[in-house]
N, C-alpha and C positions, 0 to 999 in steps of 0.2 A: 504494500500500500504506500503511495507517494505523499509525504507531505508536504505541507509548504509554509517557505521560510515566513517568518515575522520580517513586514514591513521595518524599512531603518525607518527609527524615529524622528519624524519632521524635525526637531532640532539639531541631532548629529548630522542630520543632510544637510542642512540648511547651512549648519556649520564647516563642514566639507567642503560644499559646495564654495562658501566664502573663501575656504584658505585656497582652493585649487584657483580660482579667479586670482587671490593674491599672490602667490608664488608664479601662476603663467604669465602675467603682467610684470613682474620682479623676477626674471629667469637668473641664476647663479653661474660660472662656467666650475669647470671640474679644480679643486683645489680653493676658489672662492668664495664657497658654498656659506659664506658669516650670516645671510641676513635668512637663508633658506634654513638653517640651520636653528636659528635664534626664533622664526614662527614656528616652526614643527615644533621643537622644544617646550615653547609656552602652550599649543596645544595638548600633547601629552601631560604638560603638568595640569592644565585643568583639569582633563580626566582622572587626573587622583594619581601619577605614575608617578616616583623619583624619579628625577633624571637628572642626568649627569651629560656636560657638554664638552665637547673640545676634544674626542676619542679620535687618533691616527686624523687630526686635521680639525675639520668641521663636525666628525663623527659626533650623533647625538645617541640615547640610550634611557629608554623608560620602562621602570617595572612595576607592573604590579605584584604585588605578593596576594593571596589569596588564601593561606592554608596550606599542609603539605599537599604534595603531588605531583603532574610531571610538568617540566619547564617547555615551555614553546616558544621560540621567536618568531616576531613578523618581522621581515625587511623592508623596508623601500630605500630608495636612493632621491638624492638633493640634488645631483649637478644636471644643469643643460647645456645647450652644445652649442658651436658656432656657426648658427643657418638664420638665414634673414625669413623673417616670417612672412608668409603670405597668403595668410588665409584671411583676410577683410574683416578678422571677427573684432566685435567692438573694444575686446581685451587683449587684443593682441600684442603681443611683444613690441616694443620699439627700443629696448636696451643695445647700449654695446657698449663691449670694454675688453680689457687689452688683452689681445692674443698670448700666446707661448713667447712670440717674437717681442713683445709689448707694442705692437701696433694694434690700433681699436678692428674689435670684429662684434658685428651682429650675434646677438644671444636668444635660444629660442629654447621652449622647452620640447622640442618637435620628436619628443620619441615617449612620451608618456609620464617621467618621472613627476612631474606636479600632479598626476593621476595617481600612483602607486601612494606617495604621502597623504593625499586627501585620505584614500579609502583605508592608509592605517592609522590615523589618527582619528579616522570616524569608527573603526575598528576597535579601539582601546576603550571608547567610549561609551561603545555598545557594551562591551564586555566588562569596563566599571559599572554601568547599571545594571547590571542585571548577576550582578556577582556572587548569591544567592544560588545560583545555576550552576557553578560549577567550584571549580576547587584543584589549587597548583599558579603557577608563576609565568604571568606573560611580562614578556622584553619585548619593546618594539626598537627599531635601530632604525635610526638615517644614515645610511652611508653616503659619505662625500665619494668623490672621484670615480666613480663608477663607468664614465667613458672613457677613461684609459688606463681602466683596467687596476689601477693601482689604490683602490679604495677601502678595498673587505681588507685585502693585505697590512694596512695601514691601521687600522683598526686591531686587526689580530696582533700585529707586533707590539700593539699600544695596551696590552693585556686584555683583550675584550674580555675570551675564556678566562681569565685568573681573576677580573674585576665586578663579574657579574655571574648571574647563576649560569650554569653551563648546561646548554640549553639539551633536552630529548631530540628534537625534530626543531629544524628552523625551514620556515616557510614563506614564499614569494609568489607574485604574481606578474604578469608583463602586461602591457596594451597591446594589442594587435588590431590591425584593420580586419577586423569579424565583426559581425553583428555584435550592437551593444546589447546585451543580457545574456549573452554566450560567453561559456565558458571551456575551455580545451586543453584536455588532457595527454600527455604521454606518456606511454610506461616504457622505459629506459632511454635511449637518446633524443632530448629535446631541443638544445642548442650546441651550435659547434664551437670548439676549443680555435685559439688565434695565437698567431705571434704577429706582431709590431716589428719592421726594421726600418732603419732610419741608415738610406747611401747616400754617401758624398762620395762623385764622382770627378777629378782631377782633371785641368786642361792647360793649358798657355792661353795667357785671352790675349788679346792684342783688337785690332781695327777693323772693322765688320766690312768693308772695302779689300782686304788681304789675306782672308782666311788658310791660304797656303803658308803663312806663318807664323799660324798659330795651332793648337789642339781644341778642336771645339769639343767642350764640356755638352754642349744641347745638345750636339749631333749622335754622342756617345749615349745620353738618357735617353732620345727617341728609340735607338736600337733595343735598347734595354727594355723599355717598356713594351717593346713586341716582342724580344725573344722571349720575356717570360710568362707570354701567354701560352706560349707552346709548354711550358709545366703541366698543365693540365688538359690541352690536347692532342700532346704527344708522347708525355712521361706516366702520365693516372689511368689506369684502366676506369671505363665506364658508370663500373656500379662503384667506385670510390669516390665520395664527392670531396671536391676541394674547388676553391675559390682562389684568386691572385689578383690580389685590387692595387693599382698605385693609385695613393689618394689624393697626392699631393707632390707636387714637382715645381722648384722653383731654381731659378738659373739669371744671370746678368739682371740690367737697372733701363737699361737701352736698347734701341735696333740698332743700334752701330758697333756697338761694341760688345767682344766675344768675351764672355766673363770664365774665368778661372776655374769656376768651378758648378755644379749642378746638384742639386740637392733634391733625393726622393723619400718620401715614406710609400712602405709597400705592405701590406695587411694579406694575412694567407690565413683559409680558415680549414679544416680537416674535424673528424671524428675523431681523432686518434695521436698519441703521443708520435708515435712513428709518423703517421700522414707529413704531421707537419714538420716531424724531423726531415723529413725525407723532402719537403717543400722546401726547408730552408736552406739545404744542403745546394738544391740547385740551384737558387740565387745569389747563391754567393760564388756558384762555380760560372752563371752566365755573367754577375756583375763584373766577375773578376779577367774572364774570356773578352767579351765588349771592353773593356780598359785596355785589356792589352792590345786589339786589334784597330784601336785608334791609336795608339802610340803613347798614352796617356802617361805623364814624369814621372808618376805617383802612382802606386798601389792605391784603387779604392777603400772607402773606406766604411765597414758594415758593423750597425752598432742595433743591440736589442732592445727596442724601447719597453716592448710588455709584453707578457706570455700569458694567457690562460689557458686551460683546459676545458674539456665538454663538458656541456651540462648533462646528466645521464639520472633521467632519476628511478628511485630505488622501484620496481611492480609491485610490492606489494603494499606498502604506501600509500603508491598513486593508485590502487585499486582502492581502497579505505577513502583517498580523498574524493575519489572522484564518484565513487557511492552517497558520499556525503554528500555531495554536491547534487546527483538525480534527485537522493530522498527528499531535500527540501526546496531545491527548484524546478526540479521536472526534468524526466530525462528530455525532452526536447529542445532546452538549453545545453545540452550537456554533450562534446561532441570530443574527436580524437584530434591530434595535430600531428603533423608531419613533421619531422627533424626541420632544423631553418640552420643554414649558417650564420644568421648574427651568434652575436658570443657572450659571456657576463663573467663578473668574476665573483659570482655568486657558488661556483663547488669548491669556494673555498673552505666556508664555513663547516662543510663536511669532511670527509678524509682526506680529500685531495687539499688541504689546509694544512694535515697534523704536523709538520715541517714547523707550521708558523703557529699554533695552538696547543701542541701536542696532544691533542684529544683521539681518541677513535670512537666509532660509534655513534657519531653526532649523525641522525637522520635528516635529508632534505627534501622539501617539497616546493615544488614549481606548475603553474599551470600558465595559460595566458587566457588574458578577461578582454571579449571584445567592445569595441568603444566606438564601430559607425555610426550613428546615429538611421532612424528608417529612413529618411528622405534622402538624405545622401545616398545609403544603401540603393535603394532601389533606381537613383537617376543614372547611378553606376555602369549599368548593363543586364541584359537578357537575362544571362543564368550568372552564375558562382563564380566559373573560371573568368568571365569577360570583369564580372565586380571586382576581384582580386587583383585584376593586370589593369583597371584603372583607378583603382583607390589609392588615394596617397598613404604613401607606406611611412613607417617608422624613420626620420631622418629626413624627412619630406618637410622644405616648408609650407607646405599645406595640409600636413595633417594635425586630423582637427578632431578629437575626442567628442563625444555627446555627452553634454556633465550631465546632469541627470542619472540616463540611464547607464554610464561608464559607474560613476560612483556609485549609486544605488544596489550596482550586482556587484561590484568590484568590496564594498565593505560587507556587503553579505558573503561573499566568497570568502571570504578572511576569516571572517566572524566564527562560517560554520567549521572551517579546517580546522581555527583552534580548538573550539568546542568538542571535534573529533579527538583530538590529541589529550586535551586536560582530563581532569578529572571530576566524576560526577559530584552533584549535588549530595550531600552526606544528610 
């Protein structure tokens, strides 16, 4: 017999609803996370949580105690990224502030994290009212830095495990372009594992009228940027997936003149510790082949900006959550998801962490909570496959969440996981 969840209470929405307006309007970048940090914070402490600020950066951290029993975390993350927004909505972003390079860039929260905060601090709040219900210890955490990767890490070396309870099962959710009140499950690999490399490639510049003598640095990253497309369609067999994105190439100040040197970041995604060993192995054998075959003074030079690993999570788990999830909102919300290679540095907080926590045993759950809105949805295209390949995706400036009904499933999704995990009413 299917039941169904308790409406979130007009007020915790309302209140969600506000901080996601304020946080999308006030987007943070990764490492800057003071003022995204400082509203989550205060929200958590209204719901009755300790919390404690300043964890591995911006890391924020509220708990409830409740009675013995078992410990659950919720996640979300605080940073947004550097995409000029453009979805015309009346909230939208108009920030910008200083890049990596400290030049000003466009700040957006374009892949959902001002979604994932709302529904966990409307989450804690549910779960302080109604406290009576259950029994055991929720953490909720903001993690900073979360887009590159260097955020959970930060937080674990900063004692999370040794300064808080240590959690049973820590649980997340993502936005995706799905229907908003839909929820999507996978039992073992859900997100793929990355490495980050950061090439400087070596030239002679001299005068863009002469180029016979000089070594041109562009000439040598255009090469590069095609031979290593051929990684994945000449080196990976079929049913292995792997990704090779340059995301970023920057070179000389001018059209006249040949600059010294070229600068790439290159992002490789895989399933697999090996995938992407076996990914990076040849980028540094083409980076290093292309230098020498323009004549280049210098040895390139390949540096690793971040690594994580897949997201894989545990079946029996995600069979427990995703039950949880039919029972109270109907199996017809309730649907499977396909491995994706984007990437999180969320299996930290499980085994693939113990390095930086030393814990084992730590359980994780991950689903993805969708956020189109019906109107969008439907102006999309005909069936499923045509809605997907024109919806703006995660990292789009024009994706656009449906508050409402993103937050309304999205804290009920939350609610029920931990509810699954803790312990009963005594």
């Amino acid at each position: 017999m299917t039941t169904t969840a308790a409406p979130v209470a007009a007020g915790v929405l309302a209140g969600a609803a506000e901080l996601y307006l304020d946080l999308h309007r006030h987007p943070e970048l990764s490492g800057a996370e003071a003022r995204t940090a400082d509203r989550f914070a205060d929200r958590l402490a209204a719901a009755g949580c300790e919390v404690t600020r300043g964890i591995g950066g911006h890391g924020v951290a509220g708990i409830l105690r409740n009675g013995p029993g078992p410990v659950v975390w919720l996640r979300a993350e605080l940073d947004a990224l550097p995409v000029l927004e453009d979805t015309g909505l009346p909230y939208a972003s108009t920030v910008t502030a200083p890049g990596p390079d400290g030049a000003p860039v466009p700040v957006t929260h374009a892949c959902g994290h001002d979604v994932h905060l709302a529904c966990a601090a409307g989450a804690a709040a549910t779960l302080a009212g109604a406290a009576d219900e259950w029994r055991g210890t929720l953490v909720v955490i903001g993690q900073p830095a979360e887009e590159t990767l260097s955020g959970a890490a930060a937080m674990l070396a900063d004692g999370l495990y040794r300064r808080f309870p240590v959690p049973d099962v820590v649980l997340a959710q993502h936005a995706v372009p799905l229907p908003a009140g839909l929820i999507a499950h996978a039992a073992g690999p859900l997100l793929a594992g990355s490495a980050t490399v950061e090439v400087v490639l070596h030239g002679r510049g001299g005068h863009g009228g002469a180029p016979q003598l000089t070594v041109d640095p562009v000439v040598t990253a255009a090469a590069v940027v095609l031979r290593l497309q051929t990684i994945v369609s000449r080196e990976t067999g079929p049913g292995e997936p792997l990704v090779v994105t340059v995301g970023s190439l920057h070179a000389g100040a001018g059209g006249n003149v040949i600059p010294d040197r070229a600068t790439l970041e290159v992002t490789l995604r895989a399933f697999s510790a090996a995938g992407l060993d076996r990914a990076l192995a040849a980028v540094r054998r083409i980076v290093g082949a292309e230098s020498a075959a323009a004549g280049a003074p210098r040895e390139p030079e390949i540096r690793e900006l971040s690594r994580s690993g897949p997201t894989v999570n545990e079946p029996a788990l995600t069979a427990e959550l995703r039950a949880a999830h039919a029972a109270a909102l109907g199996e017809h919300r309730v649907t499977g998801w396909q491995p994706s290679t984007a990437t999180e540095d969320f299996p930290l907080y499980g085994d693939a962490g113990r390095d930086l926590h030393g814990r084992t045993g730590v359980r994780t759950g991950y689903w993805m909570l969708g956020c189109v809105g019906p109107a969008q949805w439907a102006a999309a295209g005909a069936d499923a496959a045509e809605r997907l390949a024109a919806l703006p995706g995660n990292h789009s400036p024009r994706f656009r969440p449906h508050v409402r009904l993103t937050l309304e499933t999205g804290i009920t999704a939350l609610v029920i996981a931990a509810r699954a995990r803790l312990g009963p009413a005594r």
